[in-house]
C-alpha positions in Angstrom: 11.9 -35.7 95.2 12.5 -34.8 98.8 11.5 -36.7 102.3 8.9 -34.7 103.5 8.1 -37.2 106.1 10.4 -38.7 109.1 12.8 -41.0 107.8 13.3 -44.4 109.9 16.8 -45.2 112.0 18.2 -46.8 108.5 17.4 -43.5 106.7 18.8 -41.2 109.8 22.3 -43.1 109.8 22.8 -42.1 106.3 22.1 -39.0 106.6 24.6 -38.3 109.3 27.2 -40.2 107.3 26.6 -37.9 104.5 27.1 -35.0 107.2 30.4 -36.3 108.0 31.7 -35.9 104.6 30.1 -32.7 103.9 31.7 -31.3 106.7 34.9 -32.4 105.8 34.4 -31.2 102.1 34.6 -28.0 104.3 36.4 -26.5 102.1 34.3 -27.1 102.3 35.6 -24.3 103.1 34.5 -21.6 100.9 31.6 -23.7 101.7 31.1 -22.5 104.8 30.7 -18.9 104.2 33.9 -16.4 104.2 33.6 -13.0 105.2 36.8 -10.4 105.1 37.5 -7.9 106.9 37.7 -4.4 105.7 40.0 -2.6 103.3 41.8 -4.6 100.5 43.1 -8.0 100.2 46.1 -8.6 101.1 48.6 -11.3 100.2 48.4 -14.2 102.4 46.0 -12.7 105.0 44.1 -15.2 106.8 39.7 -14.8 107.0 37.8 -16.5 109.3 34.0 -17.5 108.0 30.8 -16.2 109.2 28.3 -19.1 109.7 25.3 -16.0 109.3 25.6 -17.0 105.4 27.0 -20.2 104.7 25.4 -23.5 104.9 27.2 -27.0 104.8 24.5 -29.5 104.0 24.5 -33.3 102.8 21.8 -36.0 100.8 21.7 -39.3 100.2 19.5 -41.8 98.5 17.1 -44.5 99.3 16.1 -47.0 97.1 16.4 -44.4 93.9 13.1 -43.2 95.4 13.7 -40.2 97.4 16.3 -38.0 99.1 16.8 -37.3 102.7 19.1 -34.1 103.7 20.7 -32.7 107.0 23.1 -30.6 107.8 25.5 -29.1 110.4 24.8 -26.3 112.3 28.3 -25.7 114.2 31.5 -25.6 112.4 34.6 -22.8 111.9 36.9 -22.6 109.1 39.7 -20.2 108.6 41.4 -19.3 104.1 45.1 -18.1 103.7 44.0 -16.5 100.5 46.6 -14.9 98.1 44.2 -12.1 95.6 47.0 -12.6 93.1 47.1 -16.1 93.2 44.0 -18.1 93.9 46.1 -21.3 93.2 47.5 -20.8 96.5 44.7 -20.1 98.9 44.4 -22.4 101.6 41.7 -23.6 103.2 41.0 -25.7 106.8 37.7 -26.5 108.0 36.6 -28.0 111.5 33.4 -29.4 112.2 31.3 -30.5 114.9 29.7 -33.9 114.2 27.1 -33.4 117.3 25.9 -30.4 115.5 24.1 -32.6 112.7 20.6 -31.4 112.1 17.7 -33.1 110.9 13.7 -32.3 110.3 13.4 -35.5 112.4 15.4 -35.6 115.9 15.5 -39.1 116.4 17.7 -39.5 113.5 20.4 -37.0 114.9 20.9 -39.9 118.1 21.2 -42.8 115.5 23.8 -40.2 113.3 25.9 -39.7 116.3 26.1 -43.5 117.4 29.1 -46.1 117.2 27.7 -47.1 113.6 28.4 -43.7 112.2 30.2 -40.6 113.1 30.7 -41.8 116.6 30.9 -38.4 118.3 31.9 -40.0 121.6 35.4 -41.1 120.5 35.4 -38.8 117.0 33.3 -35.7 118.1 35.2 -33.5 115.2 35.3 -33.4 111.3 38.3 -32.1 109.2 38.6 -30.7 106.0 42.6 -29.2 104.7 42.9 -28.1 101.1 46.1 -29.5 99.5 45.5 -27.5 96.0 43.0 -25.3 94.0 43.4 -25.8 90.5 41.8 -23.2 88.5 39.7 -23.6 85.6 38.6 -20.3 84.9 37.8 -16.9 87.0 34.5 -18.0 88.7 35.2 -21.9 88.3 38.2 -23.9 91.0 38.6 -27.7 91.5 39.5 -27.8 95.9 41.8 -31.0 96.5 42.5 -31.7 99.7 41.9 -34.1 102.7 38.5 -35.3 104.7 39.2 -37.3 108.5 35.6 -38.4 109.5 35.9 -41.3 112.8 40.1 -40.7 112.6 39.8 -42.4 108.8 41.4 -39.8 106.6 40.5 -39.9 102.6 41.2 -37.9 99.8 38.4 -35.3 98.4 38.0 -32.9 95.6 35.7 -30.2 96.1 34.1 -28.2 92.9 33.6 -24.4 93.5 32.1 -21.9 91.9 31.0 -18.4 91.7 28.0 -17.7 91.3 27.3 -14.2 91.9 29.6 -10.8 92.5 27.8 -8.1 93.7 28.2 -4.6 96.0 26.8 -5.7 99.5 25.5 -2.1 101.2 25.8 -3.4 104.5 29.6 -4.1 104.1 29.9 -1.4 102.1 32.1 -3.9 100.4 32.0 -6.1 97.1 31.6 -9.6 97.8 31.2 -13.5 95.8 28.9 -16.2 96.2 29.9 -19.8 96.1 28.6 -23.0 95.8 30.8 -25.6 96.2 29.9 -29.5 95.5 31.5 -32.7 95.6 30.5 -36.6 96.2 32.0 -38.6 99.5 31.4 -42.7 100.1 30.5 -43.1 103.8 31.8 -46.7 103.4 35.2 -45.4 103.3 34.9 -44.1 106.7 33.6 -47.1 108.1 30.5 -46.1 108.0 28.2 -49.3 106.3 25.1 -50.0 108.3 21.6 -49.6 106.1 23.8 -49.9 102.9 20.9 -51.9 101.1 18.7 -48.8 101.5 20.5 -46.0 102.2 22.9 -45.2 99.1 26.8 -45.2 99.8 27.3 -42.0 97.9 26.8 -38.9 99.6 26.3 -36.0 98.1 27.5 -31.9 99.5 26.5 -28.8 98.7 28.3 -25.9 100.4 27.3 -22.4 99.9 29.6 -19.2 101.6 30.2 -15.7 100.6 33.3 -13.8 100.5 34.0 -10.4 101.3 36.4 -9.6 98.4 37.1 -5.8 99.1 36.2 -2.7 100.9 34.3 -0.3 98.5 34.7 3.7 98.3 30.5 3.6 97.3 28.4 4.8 99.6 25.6 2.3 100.7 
């Protein structure tokens, strides 16, 4: 089940470790949220992401007990995307580690100290896509690199479709993802609290994509 209730300094720290990584899962990137511009997709044309409707969030665990989550609030991400070739799309995503968000404020002060992201000497997150592999139409494995506190690690990112639809507002089809993946804040030098708050942390990224312009009227 979920922390309803404020989680102590130990419980905070996680959390923003788990942040860290999220954010650089940026692929998270089609986590974020993409949204293209009008008219068709072109071969390598580069998006930017609209924030208005993607989320990049983060959990961990304490004790096998219960869950705390956060998230970050501020972060921009731009996709080289290819319509013929996923394969190729590319995918950067920058993060700002003071934007971490929590139900309880006095976590986000423990989050951004020396123990864990550090903001005053590491106030940024990276994520850069090396690879999509593709599994099937609505299903893409995102490898590619994390740097959380200047420690850069390898990450795979899991992405998937999970609804196409005709938005009237865009007057444009567009795709919802959810992208996932699994990041050890240990690797980032990130340890304090390890004996209650879990190592693994877990990211969910959701983002939508403008795919095309539509001739349908809205």
């Amino acid at each position: 089940m979920s922390g309803s209730k404020p989680w102590p300094p130990s419980d905070v720290i996680s959390l923003h470790a788990c942040r860290a990584r999220a954010a650089r899962l940026g692929f998270l990137f089609l986590l974020a949220t993409a949204v293209l511009p009008p008219g068709s997709v072109r071969a390598e044309s580069a998006y930017s992401l609209d924030q208005r409707f993607g989320t990049i969030e983060f959990s961990v665990d304490h004790l096998g007990l219960f869950t705390s989550q956060g998230q970050f609030d501020k972060f921009d991400a731009t996709l080289t995307i290819d319509a013929a070739h996923p394969e190729w799309t590319r995918i950067a995503v920058d993060v700002d580690a003071k934007s971490v968000d929590m139900s309880w404020q006095g976590a986000v002060a423990m989050l951004q100290s020396a123990d864990y992201f550090d903001v005053q000497h590491y106030p940024d997150v990276r994520f850069v896509s090396a690879t999509i592999e593709v599994l099937s139409a609505d299903h893409y494995l995102i490898h590619g690199t994390v740097m959380i506190r200047g420690i850069t690690q390898p990450c795979v990112l899991d992405a998937r479709m999970t609804a196409r639809h005709f938005d009237p507002a865009r007057k444009a089809e567009v795709a919802d993802f959810v992208v996932t993946g699994t990041l050890r804040r240990s690797a980032f030098g990130m340890i304090a609290d390890r004996s209650f708050i879990s190592d693994a942390v877990k990211l969910s990224i959701h983002a939508r994509i403008q795919l095309a312009a539509s001739g349908r009227a809205g």
